[in-house]
Structure formats: C-alpha cells, structure tokens
C-alpha positions, 0 to 999 in steps of 0.5 A, spaced: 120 598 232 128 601 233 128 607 237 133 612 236 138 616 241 133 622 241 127 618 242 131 614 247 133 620 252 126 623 250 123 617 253 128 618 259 127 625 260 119 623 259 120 618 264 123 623 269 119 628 273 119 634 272 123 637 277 128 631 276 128 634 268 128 641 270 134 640 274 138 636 268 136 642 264 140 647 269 146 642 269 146 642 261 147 650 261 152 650 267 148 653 273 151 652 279 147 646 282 143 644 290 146 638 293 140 636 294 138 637 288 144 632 284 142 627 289 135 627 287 136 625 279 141 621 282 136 617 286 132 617 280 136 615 275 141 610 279 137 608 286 139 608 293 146 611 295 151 608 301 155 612 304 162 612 305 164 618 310 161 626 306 161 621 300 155 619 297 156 613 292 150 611 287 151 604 283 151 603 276 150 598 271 157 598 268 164 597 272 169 604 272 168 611 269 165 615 270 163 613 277 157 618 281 160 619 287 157 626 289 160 630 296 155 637 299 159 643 299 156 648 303 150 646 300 153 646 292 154 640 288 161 640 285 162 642 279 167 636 276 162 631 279 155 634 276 159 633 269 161 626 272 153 625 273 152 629 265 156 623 263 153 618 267 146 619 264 148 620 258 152 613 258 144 610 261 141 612 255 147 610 249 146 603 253 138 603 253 139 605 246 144 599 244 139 595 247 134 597 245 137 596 236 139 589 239 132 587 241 129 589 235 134 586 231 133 579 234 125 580 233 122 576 228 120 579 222 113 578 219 112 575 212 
C-alpha cells in the first residue's frame, strides 16, 4: 500500500489527540499560542525536553534545522519558534512518507 502525503499527516493528526491537533490547527491560522500549549505538541511529536536555562530543547530525528527549541514569554510561545515547530512537524511527515514509499517499494509483489 503507498501512502500519500495527505494520508500520512491525516494518519499523524489521527494519531494526535485532540487537543494536540486542535492547537496545531491554531498555529496553522496564526493565533497566538500558550507556551504550555506548544509544549505539549511538542512532547507529543518529539518526546521529552532537556533544559538548558529558559530554553526548552526537543530532539529530532534529523541533524540541523529546524531545531525545536522553544522559550515561555509571559505565558506566550514565540511566534518565530511556533513556525520553527510548523516546519519541524511537517518535516516528520515528509520523512514518515518517504519511508513509507521505500517500504512499499521493497515489498515483494504478488504473482
């Protein structure tokens, strides 16, 4: 079966609770964002933080940009790093799709 970039982030998003999506949806339109709530979809689609000072640093899967490093402003999430995450997330979705058409491809087919 090969998957689509729609269906993979439809399968990511499907995965995500609601809250989680919801506030991805808001970061999509440009809303100012909670830190707490940037946090969470962070841990949700890259785990745990360390903490390096105010900064809050998720690992990814990849070496380099973009980074998810995230700071609490008086309670907001800094617009630059909510988009830095936007493109972290997408980024996940183009390499789970990638994988995804490798798998497939290496899949013996049936006669």
């Amino acid at each position: 079966m090969i998957l689509d970039s729609d269906s993979i982030i439809a399968i990511i998003v499907f995965v995500a609770p609601k809250n989680v999506e919801h506030t991805v949806e808001k970061m999509r339109a440009g809303a100012t964002i909670h830190f707490a709530d940037l946090a969470n979809v962070c841990r949700h689609y890259f785990g745990d933080h360390r903490t390096s000072g105010s900064h809050h640093i998720y690992k990814t899967p990849w070496l380099g940009n973009p980074r998810i490093n995230i700071q609490n402003d008086k309670g907001k999430a800094k617009a630059y790093q909510v988009r830095q995450v936007l493109e972290a997330i997408d980024k996940l979705a183009e390499m789970a799709l990638v994988k995804a058409k490798a798998a497939a491809k290496d899949k013996p087919k049936k006669k």
